[in-house]
Short mmCIF file of the C-alpha atoms (twelve columns), coordinates in Angstrom:
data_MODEL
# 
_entry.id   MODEL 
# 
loop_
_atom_site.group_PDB 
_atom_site.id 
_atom_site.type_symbol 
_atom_site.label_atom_id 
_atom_site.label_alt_id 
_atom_site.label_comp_id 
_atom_site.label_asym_id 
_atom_site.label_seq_id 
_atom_site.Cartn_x 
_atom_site.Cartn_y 
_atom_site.Cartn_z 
_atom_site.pdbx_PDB_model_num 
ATOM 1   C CA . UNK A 1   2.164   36.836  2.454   1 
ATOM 2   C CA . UNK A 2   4.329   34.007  3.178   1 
ATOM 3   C CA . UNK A 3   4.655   30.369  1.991   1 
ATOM 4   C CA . UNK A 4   2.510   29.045  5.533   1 
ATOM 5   C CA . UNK A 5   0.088   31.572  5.074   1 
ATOM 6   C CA . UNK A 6   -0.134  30.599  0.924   1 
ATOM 7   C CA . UNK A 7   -0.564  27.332  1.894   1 
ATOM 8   C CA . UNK A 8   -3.337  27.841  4.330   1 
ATOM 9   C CA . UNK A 9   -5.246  29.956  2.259   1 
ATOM 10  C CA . UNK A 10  -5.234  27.478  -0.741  1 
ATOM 11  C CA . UNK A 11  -6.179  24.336  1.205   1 
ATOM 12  C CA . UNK A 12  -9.665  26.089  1.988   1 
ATOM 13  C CA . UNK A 13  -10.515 26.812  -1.465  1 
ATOM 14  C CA . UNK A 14  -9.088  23.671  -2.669  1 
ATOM 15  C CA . UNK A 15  -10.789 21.597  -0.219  1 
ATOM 16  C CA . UNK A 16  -13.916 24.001  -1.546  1 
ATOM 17  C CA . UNK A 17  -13.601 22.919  -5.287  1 
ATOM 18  C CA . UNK A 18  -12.766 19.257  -4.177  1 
ATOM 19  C CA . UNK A 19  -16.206 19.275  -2.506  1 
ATOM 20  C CA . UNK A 20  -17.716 20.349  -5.617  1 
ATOM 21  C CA . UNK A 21  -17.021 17.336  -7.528  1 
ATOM 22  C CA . UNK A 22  -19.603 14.844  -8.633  1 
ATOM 23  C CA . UNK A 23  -18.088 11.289  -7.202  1 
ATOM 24  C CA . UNK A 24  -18.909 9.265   -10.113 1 
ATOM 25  C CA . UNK A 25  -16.179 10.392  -12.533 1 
ATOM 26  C CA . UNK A 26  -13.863 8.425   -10.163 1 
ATOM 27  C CA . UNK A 27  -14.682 5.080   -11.803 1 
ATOM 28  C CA . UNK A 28  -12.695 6.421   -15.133 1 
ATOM 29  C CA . UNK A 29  -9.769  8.142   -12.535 1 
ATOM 30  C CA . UNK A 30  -9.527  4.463   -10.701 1 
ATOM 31  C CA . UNK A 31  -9.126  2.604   -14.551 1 
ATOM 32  C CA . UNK A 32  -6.085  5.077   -14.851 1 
ATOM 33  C CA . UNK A 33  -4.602  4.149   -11.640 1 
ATOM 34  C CA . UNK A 34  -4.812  0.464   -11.760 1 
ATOM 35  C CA . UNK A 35  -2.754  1.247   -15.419 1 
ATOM 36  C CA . UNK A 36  -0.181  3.825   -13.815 1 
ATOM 37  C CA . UNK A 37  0.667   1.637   -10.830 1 
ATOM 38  C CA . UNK A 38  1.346   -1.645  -13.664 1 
ATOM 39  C CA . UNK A 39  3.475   0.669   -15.617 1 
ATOM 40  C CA . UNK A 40  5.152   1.315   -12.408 1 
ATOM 41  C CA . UNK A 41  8.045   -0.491  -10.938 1 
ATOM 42  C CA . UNK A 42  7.755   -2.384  -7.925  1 
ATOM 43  C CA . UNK A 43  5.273   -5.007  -6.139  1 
ATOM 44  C CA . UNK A 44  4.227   -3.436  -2.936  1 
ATOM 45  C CA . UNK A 45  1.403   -0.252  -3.247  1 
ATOM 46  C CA . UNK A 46  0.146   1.982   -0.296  1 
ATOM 47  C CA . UNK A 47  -2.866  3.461   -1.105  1 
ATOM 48  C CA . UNK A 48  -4.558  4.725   1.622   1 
ATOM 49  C CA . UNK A 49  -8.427  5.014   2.980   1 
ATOM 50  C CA . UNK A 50  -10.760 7.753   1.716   1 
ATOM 51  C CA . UNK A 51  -11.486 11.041  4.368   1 
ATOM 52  C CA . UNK A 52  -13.460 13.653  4.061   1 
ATOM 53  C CA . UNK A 53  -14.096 13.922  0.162   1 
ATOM 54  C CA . UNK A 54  -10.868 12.424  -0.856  1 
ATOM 55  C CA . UNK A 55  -11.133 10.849  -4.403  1 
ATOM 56  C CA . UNK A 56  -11.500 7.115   -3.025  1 
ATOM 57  C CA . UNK A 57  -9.096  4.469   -4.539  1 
ATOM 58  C CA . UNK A 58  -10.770 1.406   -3.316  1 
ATOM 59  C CA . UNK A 59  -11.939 -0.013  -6.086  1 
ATOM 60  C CA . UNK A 60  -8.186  0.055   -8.155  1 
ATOM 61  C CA . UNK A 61  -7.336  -1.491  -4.418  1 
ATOM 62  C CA . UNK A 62  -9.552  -4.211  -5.344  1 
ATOM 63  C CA . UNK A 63  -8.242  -4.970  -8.695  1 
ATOM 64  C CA . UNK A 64  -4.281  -4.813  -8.401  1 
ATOM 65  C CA . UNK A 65  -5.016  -7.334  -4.726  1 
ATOM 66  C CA . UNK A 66  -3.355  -10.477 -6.381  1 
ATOM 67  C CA . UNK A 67  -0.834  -9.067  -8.137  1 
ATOM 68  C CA . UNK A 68  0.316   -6.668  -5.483  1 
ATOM 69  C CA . UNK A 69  1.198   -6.465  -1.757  1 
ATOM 70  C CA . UNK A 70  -1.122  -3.742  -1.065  1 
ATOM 71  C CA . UNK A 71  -0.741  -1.356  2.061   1 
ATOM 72  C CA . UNK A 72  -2.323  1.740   4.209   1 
ATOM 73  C CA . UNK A 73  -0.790  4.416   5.911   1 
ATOM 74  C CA . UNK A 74  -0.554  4.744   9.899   1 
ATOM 75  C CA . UNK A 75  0.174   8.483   10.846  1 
ATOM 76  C CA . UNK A 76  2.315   7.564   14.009  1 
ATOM 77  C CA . UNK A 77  3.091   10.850  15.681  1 
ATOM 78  C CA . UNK A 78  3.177   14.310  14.506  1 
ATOM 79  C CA . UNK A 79  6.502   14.862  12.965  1 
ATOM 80  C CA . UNK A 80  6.815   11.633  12.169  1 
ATOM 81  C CA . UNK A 81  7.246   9.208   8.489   1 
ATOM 82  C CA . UNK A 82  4.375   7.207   8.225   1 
ATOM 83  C CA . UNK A 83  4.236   3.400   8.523   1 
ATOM 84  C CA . UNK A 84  2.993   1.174   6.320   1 
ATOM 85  C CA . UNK A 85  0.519   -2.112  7.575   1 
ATOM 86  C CA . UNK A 86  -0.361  -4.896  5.150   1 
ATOM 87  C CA . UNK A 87  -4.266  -4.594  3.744   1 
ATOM 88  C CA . UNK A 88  -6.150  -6.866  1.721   1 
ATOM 89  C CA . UNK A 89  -9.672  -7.054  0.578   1 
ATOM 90  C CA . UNK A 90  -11.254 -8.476  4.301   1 
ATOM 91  C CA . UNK A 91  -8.826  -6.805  5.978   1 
ATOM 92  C CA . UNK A 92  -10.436 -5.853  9.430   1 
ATOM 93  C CA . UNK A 93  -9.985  -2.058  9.960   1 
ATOM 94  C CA . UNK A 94  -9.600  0.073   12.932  1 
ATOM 95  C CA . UNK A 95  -9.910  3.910   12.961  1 
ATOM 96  C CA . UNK A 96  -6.602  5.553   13.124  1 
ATOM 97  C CA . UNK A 97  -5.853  9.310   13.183  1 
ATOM 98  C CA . UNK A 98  -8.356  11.941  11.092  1 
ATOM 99  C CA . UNK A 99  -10.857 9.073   11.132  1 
ATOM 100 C CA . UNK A 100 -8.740  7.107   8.243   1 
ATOM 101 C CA . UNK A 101 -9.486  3.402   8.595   1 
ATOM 102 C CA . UNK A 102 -6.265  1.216   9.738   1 
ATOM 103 C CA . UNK A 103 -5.555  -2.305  9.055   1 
ATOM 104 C CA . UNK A 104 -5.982  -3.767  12.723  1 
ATOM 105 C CA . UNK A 105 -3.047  -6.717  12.629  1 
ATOM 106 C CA . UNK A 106 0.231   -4.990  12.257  1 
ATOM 107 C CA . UNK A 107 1.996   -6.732  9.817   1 
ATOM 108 C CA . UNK A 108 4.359   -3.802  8.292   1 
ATOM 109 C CA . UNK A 109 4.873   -3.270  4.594   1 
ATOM 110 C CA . UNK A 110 7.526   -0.712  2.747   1 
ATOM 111 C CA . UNK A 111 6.220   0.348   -0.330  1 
ATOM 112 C CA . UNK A 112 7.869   1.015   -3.735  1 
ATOM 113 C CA . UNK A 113 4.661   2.726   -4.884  1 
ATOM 114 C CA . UNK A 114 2.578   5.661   -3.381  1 
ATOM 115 C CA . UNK A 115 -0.795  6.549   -3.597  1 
ATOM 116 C CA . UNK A 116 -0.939  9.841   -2.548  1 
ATOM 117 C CA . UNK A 117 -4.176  11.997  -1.559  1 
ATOM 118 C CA . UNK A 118 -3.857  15.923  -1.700  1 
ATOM 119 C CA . UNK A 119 -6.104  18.804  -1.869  1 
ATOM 120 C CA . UNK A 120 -4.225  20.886  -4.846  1 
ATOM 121 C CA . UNK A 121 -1.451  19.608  -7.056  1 
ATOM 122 C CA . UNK A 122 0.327   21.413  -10.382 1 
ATOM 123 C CA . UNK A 123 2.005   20.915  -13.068 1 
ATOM 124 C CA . UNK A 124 5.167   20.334  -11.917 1 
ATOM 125 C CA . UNK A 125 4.164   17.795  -9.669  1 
ATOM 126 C CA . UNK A 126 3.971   20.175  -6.804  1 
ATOM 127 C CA . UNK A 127 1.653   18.814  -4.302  1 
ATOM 128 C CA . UNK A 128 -0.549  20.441  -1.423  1 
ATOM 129 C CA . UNK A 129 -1.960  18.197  1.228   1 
ATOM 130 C CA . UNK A 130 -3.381  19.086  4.729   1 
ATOM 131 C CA . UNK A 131 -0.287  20.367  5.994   1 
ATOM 132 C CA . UNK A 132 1.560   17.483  8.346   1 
ATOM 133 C CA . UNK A 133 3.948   16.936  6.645   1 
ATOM 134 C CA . UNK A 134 3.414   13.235  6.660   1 
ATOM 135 C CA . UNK A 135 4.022   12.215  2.920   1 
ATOM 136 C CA . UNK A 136 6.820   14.686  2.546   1 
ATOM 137 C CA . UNK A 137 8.938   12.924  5.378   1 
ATOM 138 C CA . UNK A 138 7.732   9.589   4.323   1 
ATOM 139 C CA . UNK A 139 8.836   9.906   0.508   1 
ATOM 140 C CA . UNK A 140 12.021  11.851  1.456   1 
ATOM 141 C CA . UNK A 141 12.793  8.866   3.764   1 
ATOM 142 C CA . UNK A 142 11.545  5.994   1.164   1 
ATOM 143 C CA . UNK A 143 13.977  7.963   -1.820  1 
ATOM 144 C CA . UNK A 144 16.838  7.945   0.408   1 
ATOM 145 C CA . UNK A 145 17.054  4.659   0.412   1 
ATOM 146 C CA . UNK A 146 15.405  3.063   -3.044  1 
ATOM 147 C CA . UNK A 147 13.441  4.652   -5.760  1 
ATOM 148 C CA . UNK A 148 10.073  5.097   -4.973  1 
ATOM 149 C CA . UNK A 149 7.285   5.945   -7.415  1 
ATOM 150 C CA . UNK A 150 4.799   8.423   -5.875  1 
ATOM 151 C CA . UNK A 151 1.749   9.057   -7.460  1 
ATOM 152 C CA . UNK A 152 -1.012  11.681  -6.755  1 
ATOM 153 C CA . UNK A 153 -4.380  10.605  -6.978  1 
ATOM 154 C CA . UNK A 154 -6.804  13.547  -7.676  1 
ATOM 155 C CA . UNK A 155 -9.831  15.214  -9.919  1 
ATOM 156 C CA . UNK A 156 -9.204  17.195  -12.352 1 
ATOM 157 C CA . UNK A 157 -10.519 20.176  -10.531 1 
ATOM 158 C CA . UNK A 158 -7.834  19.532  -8.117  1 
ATOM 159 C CA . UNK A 159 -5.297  21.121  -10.640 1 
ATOM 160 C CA . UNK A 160 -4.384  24.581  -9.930  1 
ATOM 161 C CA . UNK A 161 -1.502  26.991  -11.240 1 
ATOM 162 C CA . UNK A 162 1.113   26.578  -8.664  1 
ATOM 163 C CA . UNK A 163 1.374   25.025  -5.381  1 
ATOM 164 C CA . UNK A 164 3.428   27.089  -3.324  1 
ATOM 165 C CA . UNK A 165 6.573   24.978  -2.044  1 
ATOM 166 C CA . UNK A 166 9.217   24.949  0.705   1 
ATOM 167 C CA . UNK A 167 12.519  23.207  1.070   1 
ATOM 168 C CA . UNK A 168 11.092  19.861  2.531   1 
ATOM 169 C CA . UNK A 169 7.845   19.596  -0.144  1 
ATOM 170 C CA . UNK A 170 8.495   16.508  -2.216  1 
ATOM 171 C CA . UNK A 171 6.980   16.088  -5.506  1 
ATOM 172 C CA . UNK A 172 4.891   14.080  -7.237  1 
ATOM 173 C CA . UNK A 173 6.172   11.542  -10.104 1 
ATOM 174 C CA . UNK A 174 2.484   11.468  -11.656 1 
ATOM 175 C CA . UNK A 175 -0.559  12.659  -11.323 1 
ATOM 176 C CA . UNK A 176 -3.832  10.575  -12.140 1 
ATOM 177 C CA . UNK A 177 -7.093  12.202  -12.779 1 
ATOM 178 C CA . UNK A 178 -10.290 11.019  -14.167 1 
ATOM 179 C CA . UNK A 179 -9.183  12.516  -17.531 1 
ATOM 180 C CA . UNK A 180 -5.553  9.924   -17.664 1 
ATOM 181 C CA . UNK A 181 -2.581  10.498  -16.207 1 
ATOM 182 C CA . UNK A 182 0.162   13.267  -16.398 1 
ATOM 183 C CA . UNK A 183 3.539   12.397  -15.542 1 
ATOM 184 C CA . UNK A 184 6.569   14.869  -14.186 1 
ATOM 185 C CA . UNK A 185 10.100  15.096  -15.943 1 
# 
C-alpha cells in the first residue's frame, strides 16, 4: 500500500475516533493553548474556525484577543498557501470553503503562530489533516521566510503511532491536548 492510500485509509478511522469524543474535555485542551501560544514567540495567531468535529479553539480565541493580533485562514485555491484575514471577537463572518467561517473585511494578517486542526498527529510531530495540502504549503512558505511556531490543536484520542509522511508534510512544533501539551525536538 502506498503513502496516498495510508493516508486515506487513516483519515476515516481518525475522523471515526475524533467523532467519538465527548466535547467538554476541550475547556482543559483550550487552558493549555492560551499557555502554549504565551510561551510562544510572536504577536500575531491564526487559529482557525471549527468544521465538522474539529476540537474548537474559540474560547482560547477569546482570551489571548487583547494581547494578540488574532487571524483565520482563507483556503484560496486548491494548490494554493493559505491567507490569513484579521478576526476579532465581533468579527462579522462569511462562509468560506468546507463551510469554515471567514472574516468578511479583508484586512490580511501573517502569522508567527499556527493553530493547526488535523485528524491524526504522532509523536514526532507528524501531522495528518484532510489531505489539501493547505497547511503544509502555508508553513513551508511562512518558515522560509521567519520562524514560525506551529502548533496542533487536538484530543488526546487524536494520537496515533505514526502518521505516514511524504517529502512536502511539515511538522508540528507542539501538540496541545486536553491532557497539556507535548512539544517536538
Amino acid at each position: 500500500m502506498n503513502v496516498t492510500d495510508l493516508k486515506a485509509n487513516m483519515r476515516k478511522a481518525a475522523s471515526r475516533r475524533r467523532a467519538m469524543t465527548d466535547p467538554s474535555v476541550a475547556k482543559a485542551a483550550c487552558e493549555h493553548l492560551v499557555a502554549a501560544v504565551r510561551d510562544a514567540t510572536g504577536s500575531a495567531v491564526s487559529a482557525y474556525w471549527p468544521i465538522r468535529t474539529e476540537i474548537d479553539p474559540r474560547p482560547a480565541m477569546h482570551a489571548l484577543a487583547g494581547s494578540y493580533e488574532l487571524c483565520l485562514p482563507v483556503v484560496q485555491r486548491k494548490d494554493q498557501a493559505l491567507k490569513f484575514r484579521q478576526w476579532m471577537p465581533g468579527t462579522e463572518l462569511a462562509e468560506g470553503a468546507f463551510g469554515a467561517a471567514i472574516p468578511r473585511d479583508q484586512i490580511e494578517l501573517v502569522p508567527s503562530i499556527l493553530i493547526v486542526p488535523l485528524l491524526a498527529f504522532d509523536r514526532r510531530g507528524g501531522r495528518l489533516g484532510y489531505g489539501g495540502g493547505h497547511y503544509d504549503r502555508t508553513l513551508e512558505a511562512l518558515r522560509s521566510r521567519d520562524y514560525v511556531t506551529a502548533i496542533g490543536f487536538a484530543y488526546d484520542i487524536q494520537e496515533c503511532r505514526e502518521v505516514p509522511r511524504e517529502p512536502t508534510d511539515q511538522l508540528l512544533d507542539l501538540v496541545v491536548t486536553e491532557s497539556g501539551i507535548t512539544q517536538f525536538a
